[in-house]
C-alpha positions in Angstrom: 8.3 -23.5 25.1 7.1 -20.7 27.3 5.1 -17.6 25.1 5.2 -14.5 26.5 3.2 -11.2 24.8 4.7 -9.6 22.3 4.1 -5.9 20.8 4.7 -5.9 17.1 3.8 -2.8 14.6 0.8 -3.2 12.4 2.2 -3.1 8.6 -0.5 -1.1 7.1 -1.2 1.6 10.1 1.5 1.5 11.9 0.0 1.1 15.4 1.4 -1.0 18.3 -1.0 -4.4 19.0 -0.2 -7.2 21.1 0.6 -11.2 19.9 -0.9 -12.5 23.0 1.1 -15.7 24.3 -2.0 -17.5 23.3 -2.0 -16.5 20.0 1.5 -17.9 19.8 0.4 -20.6 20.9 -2.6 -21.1 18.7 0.1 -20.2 15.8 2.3 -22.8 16.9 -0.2 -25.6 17.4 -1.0 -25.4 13.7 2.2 -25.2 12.4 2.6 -21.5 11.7 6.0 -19.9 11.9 5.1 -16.5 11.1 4.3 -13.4 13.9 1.2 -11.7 12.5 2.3 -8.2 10.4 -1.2 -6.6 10.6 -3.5 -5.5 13.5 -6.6 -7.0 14.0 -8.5 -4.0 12.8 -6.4 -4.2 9.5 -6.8 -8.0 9.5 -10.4 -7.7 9.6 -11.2 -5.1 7.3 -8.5 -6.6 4.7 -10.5 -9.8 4.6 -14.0 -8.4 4.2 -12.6 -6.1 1.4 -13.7 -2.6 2.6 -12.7 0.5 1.4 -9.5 2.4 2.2 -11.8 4.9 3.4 -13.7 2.7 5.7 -10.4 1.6 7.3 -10.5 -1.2 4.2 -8.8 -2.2 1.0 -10.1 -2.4 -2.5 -9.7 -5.4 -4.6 -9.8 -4.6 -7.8 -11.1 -8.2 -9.9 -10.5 -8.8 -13.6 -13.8 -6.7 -14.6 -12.6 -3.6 -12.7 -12.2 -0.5 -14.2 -9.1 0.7 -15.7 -8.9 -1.9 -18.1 -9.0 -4.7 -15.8 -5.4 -4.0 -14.7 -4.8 -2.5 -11.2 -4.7 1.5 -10.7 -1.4 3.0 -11.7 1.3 3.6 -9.1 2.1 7.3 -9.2 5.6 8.9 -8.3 5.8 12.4 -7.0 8.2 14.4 -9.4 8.9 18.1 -10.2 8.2 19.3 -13.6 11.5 20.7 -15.3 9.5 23.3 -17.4 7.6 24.9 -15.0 9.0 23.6 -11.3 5.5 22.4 -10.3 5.3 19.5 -8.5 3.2 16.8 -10.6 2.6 12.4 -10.5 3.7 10.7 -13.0 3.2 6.6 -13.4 6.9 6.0 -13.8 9.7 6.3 -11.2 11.6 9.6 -12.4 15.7 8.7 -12.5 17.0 12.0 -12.6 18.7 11.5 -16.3 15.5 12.4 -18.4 13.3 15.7 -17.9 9.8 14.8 -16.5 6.7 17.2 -17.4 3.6 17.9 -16.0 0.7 17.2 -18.1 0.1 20.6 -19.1 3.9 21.7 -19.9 4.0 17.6 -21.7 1.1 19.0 -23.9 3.0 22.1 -24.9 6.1 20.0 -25.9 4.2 17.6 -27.7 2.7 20.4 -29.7 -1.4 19.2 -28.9 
């Protein structure tokens, strides 16, 4: 089968790069089904584990900080007491007020 180039969208920063019809036919040569869903700058800098800063990612091992878990995943929300807008580590529904810290503080009476 004939490969021809393809432009595909980098998963991680969204810019356009190009599966060469030698890459696809590299992939297919070994077996691999799969288009590539990262860029080759992403690629790289995913697998020597830079920061997100330095165009990396962070791996976070089992002696990391926060416990040895992962960070947190934060949702944007607005605070029902005071309107601000706040994070909070749970995904707000709508049914149940959410607080910012401060105004959560009040409430709790600390």
């Amino acid at each position: 089968m004939a490969h021809s180039d393809k432009i595909l969208m980098c998963r991680d920063c969204g810019t356009s790069f190009t599966f060469t019809a030698g890459e696809q036919a590299f992939y297919a040569s070994r077996g691999l089904l799969n288009q590539p869903v990262r860029c080759p700058l992403c690629r790289s800098a995913r697998k020597s584990g830079r920061t997100p800063e330095d165009g990396g990612y962070v791996h976070y091992g089992s002696a990391a900080s926060f416990g040895g878990r992962t960070a947190r995943q934060m949702h944007p929300a607005v605070c029902s007491e005071c309107g601000q807008m706040t994070e909070v580590p749970f995904l707000p529904r709508g049914d149940k007020p959410v607080y910012c810290s401060e105004c959560y503080s009040k409430i709790r009476g600390h």
